[in-house]
C-alpha positions in Angstrom: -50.0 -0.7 -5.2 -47.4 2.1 -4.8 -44.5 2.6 -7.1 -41.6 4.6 -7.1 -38.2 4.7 -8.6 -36.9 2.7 -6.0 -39.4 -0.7 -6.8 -42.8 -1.6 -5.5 -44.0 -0.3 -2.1 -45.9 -3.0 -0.3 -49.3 -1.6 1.4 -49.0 -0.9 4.9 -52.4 -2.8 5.2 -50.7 -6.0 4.3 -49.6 -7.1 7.3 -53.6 -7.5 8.1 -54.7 -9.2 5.0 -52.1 -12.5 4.9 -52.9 -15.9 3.0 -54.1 -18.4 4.9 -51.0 -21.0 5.6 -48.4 -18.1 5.2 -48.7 -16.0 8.7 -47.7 -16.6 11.9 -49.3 -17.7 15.2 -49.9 -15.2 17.6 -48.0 -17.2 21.0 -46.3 -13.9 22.4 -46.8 -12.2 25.3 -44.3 -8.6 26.6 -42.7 -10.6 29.2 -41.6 -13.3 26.2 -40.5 -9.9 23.8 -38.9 -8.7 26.6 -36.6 -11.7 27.5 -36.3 -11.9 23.8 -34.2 -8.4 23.5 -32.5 -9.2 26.8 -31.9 -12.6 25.5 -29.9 -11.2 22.2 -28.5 -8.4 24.1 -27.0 -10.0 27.2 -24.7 -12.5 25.7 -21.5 -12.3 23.9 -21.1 -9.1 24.3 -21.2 -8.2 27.9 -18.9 -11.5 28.7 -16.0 -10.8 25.7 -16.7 -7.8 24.7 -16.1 -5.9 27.6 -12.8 -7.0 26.9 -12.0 -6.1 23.2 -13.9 -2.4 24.4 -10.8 -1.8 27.3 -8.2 -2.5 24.5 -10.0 -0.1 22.4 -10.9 2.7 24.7 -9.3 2.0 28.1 -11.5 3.1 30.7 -13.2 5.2 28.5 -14.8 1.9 27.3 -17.5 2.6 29.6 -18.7 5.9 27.4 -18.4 3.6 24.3 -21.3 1.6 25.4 -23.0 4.9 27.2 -22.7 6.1 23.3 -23.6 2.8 21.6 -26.8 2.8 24.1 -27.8 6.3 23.1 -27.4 5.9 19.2 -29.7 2.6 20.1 -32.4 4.3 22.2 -32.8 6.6 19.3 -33.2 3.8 17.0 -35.6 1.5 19.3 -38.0 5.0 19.2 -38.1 4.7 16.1 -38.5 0.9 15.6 -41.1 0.8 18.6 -43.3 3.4 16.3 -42.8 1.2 13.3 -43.2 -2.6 15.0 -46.7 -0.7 16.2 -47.9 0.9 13.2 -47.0 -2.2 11.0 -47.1 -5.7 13.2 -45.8 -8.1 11.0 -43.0 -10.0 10.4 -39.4 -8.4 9.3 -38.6 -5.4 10.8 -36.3 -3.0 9.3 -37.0 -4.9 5.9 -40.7 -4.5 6.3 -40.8 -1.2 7.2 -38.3 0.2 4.3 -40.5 -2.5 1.4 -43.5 0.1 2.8 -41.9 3.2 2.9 -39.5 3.3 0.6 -39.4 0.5 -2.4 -38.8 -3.0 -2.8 -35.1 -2.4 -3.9 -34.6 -0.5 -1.1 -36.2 -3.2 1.0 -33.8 -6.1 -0.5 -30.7 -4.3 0.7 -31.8 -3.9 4.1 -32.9 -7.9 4.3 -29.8 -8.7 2.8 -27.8 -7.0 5.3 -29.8 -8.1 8.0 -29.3 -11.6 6.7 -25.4 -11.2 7.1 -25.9 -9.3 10.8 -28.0 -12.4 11.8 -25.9 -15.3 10.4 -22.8 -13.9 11.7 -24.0 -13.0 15.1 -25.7 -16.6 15.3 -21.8 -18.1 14.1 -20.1 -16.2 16.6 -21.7 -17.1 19.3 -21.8 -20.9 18.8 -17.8 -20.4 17.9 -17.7 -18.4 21.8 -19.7 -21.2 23.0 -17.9 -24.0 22.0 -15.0 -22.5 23.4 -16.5 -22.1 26.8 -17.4 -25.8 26.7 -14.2 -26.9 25.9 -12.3 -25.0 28.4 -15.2 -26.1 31.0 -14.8 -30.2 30.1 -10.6 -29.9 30.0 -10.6 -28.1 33.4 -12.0 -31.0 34.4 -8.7 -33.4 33.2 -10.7 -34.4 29.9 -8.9 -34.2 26.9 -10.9 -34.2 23.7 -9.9 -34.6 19.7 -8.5 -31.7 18.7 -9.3 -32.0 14.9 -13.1 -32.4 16.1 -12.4 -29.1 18.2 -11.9 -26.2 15.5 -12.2 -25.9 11.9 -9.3 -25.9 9.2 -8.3 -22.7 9.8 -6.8 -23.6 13.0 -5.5 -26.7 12.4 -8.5 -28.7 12.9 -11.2 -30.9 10.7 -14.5 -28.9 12.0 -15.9 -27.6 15.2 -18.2 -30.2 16.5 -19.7 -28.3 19.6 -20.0 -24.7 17.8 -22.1 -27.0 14.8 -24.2 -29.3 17.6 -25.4 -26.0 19.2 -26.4 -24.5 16.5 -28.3 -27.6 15.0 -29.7 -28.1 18.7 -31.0 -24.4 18.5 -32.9 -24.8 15.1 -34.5 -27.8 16.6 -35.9 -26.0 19.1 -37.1 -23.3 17.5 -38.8 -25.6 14.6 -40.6 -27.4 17.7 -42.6 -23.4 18.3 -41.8 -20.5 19.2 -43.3 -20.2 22.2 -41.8 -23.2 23.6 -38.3 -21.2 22.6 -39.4 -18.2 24.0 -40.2 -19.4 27.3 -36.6 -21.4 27.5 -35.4 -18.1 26.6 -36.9 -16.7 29.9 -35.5 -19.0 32.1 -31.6 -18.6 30.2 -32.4 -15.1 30.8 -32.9 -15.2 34.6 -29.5 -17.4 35.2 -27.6 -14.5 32.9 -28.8 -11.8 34.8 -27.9 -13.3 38.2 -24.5 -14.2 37.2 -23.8 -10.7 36.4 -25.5 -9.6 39.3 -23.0 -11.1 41.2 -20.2 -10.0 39.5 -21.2 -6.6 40.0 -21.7 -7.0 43.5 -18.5 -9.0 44.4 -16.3 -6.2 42.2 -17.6 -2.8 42.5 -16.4 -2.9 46.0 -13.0 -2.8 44.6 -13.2 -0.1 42.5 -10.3 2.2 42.6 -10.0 5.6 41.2 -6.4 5.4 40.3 -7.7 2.4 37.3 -10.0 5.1 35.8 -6.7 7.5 35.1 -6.1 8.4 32.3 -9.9 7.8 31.0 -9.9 8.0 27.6 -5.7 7.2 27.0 -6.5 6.8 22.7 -8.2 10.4 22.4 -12.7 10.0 21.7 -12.7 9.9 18.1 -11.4 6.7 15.7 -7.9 6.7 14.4 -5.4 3.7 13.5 -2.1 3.3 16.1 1.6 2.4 15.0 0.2 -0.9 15.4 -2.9 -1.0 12.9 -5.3 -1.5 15.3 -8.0 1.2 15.6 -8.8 2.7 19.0 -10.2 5.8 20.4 -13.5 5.6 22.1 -15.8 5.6 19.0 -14.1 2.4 17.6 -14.6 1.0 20.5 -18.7 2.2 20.3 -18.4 0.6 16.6 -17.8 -2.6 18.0 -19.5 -2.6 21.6 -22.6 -1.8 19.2 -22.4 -5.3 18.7 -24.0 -6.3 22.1 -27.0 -3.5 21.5 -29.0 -5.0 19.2 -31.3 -7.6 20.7 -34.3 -5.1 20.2 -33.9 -5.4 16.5 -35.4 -9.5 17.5 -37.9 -8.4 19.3 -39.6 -5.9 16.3 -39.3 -9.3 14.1 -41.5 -10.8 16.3 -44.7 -8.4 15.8 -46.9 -10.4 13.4 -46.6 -12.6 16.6 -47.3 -10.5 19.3 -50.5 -10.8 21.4 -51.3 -7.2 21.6 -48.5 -5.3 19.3 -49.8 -2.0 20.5 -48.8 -2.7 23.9 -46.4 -5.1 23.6 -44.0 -4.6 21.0 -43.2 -0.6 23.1 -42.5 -2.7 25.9 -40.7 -5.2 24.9 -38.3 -3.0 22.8 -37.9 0.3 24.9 -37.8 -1.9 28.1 -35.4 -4.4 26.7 -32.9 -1.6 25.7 -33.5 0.2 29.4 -32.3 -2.7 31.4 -29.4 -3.8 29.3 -28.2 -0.4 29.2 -28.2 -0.4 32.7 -26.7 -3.8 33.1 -23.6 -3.0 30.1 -23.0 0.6 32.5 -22.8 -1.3 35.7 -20.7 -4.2 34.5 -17.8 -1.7 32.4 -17.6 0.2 35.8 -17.2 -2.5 37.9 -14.6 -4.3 35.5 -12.3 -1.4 34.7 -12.6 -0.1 38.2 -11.4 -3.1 40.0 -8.7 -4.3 38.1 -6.5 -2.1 35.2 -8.0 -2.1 31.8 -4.9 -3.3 29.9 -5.3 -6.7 31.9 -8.9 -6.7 31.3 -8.1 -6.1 27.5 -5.4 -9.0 27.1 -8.4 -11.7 28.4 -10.6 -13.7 26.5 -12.8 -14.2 29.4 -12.6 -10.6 31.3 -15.4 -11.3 33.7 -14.6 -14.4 35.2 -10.7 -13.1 34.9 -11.6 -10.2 36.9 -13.3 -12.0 39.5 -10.3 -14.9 39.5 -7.7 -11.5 39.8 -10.1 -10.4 42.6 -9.4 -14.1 44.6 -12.9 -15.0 44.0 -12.6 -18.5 41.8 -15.8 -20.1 42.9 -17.5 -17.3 42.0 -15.2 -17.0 38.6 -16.6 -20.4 37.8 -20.0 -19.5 38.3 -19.8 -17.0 36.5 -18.1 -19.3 33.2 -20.8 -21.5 33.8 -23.7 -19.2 33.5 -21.8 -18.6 30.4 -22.0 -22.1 29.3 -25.6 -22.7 30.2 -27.2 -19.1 28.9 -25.1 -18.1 25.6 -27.4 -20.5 23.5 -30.0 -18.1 24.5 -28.1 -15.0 22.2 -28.1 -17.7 19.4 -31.8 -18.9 19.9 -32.7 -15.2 19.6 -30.5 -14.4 16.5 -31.3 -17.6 14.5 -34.9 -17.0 15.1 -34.7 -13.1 13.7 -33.0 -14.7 11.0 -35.5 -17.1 9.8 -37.9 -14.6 9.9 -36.6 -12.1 8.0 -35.8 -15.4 5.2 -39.6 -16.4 6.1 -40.7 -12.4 5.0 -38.4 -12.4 1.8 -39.9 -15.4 0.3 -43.7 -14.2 1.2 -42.8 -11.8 -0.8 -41.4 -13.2 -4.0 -37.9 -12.5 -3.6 -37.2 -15.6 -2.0 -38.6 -19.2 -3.6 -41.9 -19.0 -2.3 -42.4 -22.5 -0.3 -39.6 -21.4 1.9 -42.5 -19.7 3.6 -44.9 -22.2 4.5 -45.5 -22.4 8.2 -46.0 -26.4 10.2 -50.2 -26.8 10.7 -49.2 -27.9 13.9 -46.6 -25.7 15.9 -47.1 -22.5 13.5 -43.5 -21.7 12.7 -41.6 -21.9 9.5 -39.6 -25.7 9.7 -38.3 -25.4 6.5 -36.2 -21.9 6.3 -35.5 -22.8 9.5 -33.4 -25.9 9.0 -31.7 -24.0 6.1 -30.9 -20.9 8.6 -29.7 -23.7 11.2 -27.7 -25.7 8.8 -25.8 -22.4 7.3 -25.5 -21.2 10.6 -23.8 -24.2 11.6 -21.7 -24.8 8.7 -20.0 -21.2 9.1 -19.6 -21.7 12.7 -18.3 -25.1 11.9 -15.4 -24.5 9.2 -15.2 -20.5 9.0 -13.0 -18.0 10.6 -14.9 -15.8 12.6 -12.2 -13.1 13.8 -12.2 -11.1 10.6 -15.8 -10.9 9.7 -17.7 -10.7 12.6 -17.5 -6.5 12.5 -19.4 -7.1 9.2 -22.5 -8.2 11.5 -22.2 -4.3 12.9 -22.3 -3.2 9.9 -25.4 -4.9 8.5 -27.2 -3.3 11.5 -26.3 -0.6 11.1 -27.6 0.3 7.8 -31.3 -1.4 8.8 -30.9 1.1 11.8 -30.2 4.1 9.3 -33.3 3.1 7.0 -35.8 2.5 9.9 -35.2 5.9 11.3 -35.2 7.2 7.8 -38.7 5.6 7.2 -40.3 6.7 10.5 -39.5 10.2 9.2 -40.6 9.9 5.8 -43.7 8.1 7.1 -44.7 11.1 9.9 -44.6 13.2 6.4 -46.4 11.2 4.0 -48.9 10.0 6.3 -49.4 11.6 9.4 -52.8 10.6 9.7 -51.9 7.2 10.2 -53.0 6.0 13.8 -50.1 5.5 15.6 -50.7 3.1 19.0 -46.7 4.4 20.0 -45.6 7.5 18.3 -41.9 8.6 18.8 -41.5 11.9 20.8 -39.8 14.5 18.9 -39.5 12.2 15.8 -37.6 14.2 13.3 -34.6 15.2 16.0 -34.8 11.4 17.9 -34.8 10.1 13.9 -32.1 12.7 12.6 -29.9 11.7 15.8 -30.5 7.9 15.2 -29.1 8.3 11.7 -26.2 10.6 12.5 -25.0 8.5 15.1 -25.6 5.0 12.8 -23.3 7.0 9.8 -20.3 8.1 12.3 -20.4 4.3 13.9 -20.5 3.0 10.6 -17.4 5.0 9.5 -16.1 4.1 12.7 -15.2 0.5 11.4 -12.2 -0.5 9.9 -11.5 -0.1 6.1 -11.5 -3.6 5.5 -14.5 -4.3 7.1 -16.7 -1.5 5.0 -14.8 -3.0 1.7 -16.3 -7.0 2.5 -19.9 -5.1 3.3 -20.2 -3.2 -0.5 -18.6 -6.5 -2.0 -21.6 -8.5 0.2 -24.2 -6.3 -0.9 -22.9 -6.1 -4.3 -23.8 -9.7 -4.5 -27.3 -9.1 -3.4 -28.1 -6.9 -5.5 -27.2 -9.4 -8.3 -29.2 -11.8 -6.9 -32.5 -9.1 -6.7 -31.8 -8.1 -10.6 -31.8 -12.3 -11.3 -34.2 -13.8 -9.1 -36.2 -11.3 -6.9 -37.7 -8.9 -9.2 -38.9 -10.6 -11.3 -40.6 -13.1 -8.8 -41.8 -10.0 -6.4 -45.2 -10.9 -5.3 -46.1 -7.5 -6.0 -45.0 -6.9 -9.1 -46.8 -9.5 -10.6 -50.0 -8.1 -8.9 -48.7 -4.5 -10.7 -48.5 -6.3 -13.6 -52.1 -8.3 -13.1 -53.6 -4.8 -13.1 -52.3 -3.0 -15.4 -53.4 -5.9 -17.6 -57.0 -5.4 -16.3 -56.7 -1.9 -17.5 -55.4 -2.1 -20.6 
């Protein structure tokens, strides 16, 4: 066992050497990893966010997520050598417990803990608002006080907390079941944008692109407080990257990692790159970008602006059927990386156990479902999401920093994918993550160092001294005394 000021390093080996009753089932195949990162990544973001990018960057917002795409293509190289060489559970926490220290480790889970239930919130908050507006256009009115949460006047929000339950169910029932749901709210997604693209880039009119970048490429605050300029707006377009991150938690459960996992991350990040490109230029083009901004719906306002309303509708409704998908995606990278913490000790260790039966982990999946849906239930959202950016963030920063380290310490490793140019693709990745992460506003980098300042109180109570492998340190140095 490997020690280092830092904490514990667990043995890269470990992923192959599990107990029996504490690994996962092996149920995924690339076209599920796939759907998975396209699932996470087409969502919230390209339906709202396209939105909050325009009021940001103006048509410049369309570099923001050409930026945010390359800082994440860096970090998918990176991750895609990692998942490969080390195919279990976790991701970004896994690979820092094994490269760097167990410390180390905890930060990263803890952060990814925050990106994850946050996202997960969001999303169901989004949701619920989409089915509210769907059943009222309809000449339904329902209880307000069972609507939103206290914050706005209400007792809780009933849909955003039914979703998310409904989600957890699912994914206790297996996670190929999920996965394969996932596919299918994948498909409708990418045909509703389809046909926005189609029906709007016809309209697209040069005069709309002028000025292009009207608030100047780097990040500053206006007379107004808000911060704008292009790399704000890649701060918080990041948002909408980070399926990917999913798919790596998947690996103990891929078929064939080696071919897989590659796949499923690099080609996940291709296509919604594509699809986030086509989407921005077809929005902004067609209709002015300070309209686009003021919308909370910019896609289906576009098309309505555009005197397409059936296909506005659609579009709303694709919504409604396929955001769940972001949330199934989320909530299950979630439980995982709860599911790898207490394998290892720094979580109470039962959380772990998986069902005989469908091979997931019920029980920290209920919890993750239950706090998901008690935030999304009686919590502002508003504030706090950009906190979810920052969480990934750091676990970007640390798994291009341990891909490096890891090409130096042990280059002999056999690496199924090995990232080209590793030190300049990882340097890159890391550089980008920093200036994003700066990018943010003050108050939201203040509530991340207060987060994490909890969780490192929790590690110096609870998780040290319960660390799987510290005890086994412990065990032998015992033996050689």
């Amino acid at each position: 066992m490997s020690r280092n000021i830092l904490g514990p390093r667990k043995p890269i080996a470990t992923g192959h050497a599990l107990e029996r009753g504490h690994t996962l089932r092996k149920t995924l195949s690339w076209p599920h990893l796939i759907a998975l990162g396209v699932g996470a990544i087409v969502g919230t973001g390209i339906y709202t966010l396209t939105g909050v990018g325009a009021d940001r960057a103006g048509p410049a917002v369309i570099l923001a997520f050409a930026i945010a795409g390359a800082v994440c293509a860096c970090a998918a190289l990176a991750y895609a050598e990692l998942a490969t060489l080390i195919p279990t559970a976790g991701s970004a926490y896994t690979y820092t417990y094994s490269v760097i220290g167990e410390a180390a480790a905890w930060i990263v889970g803890w952060s990814l803990i925050l990106e994850y239930s946050l996202a997960c919130s969001t999303v169901a908050v989004g949701w619920s608002g989409y089915l509210v507006g769907w059943i009222q256009s309809a000449g339904v009115e329902l209880p307000a006080a069972l609507l939103s949460g206290p914050h706005a006047g209400g007792l809780i929000n009933l849909p955003a907390v039914i979703v998310a339950l409904a989600v957890a169910g699912l994914l206790m029932a297996g996670t190929r079941e999920s996965a394969t749901l996932n596919i299918v709210l994948v498909v409708i997604k990418l045909t509703a944008l389809a046909a926005f693209v189609l029906l709007a880039l016809p309209f697209f009119n040069a005069d709309n692109m002028t000025p292009f970048a009207p608030y100047g490429l780097g990040s500053s605050v206006d007379e107004s407080g808000v911060t704008r300029g292009v790399m704000a707006a890649a701060a918080i377009v990041f948002f909408a990257f980070y399926g990917f991150d999913a798919v790596a938690t998947s690996a103990e459960e891929a078929k064939n990692p080696g071919r897989d996992l590659k796949i499923g991350i690099i080609g996940s990040m291709a296509v919604c790159t594509l699809i986030y490109m086509l989407v921005a230029v077809s929005a902004v083009g067609a209709v002015d970008h300070r309209q686009v901004a003021g919308s909370d719906e910019p896609l289906a306002f576009v098309l309505r602006t555009l005197q397409h309303p059936m296909a506005a509708w659609a579009v709303g409704m694709a919504a409604l059927i396929a955001l769940p998908s972001v949330i199934l995606v989320m909530m299950y990278g979630q439980s995982r990386i709860f599911f790898v913490m207490a394998r290892d000790g720094l979580l109470p260790r039962k959380l772990s156990a998986v069902s005989p039966r469908t091979g997931a982990p019920v029980l920290i999946t209920a919890i993750t479902g239950v706090c998901v849906a008690t935030v999304a239930g009686f919590f502002r959202l508003d504030e706090i999401a950009e906190l979810a950016n920052a969480g990934t963030l750091i676990a970007f920063i640390a798994v291009a920093a341990c891909m490096m380290i890891l090409r130096k310490r042990s280059p002999e490793l056999p690496r199924v994918f090995r990232c080209p140019q590793p030190y300049v693709v990882g340097s890159l990745a890391i550089l980008g993550c920093v200036y994003l992460l700066i990018s943010l506003p003050n108050h939201t980098l203040v509530r991340f160092v207060m987060w994490n300042v909890i969780g490192v109180a929790c590690y110096l109570i609870y998780g040290r001294a319960r660390s799987v492998i510290t005890g086994e340190n412990r065990r032998l140095a015992a033996e050689e005394n």
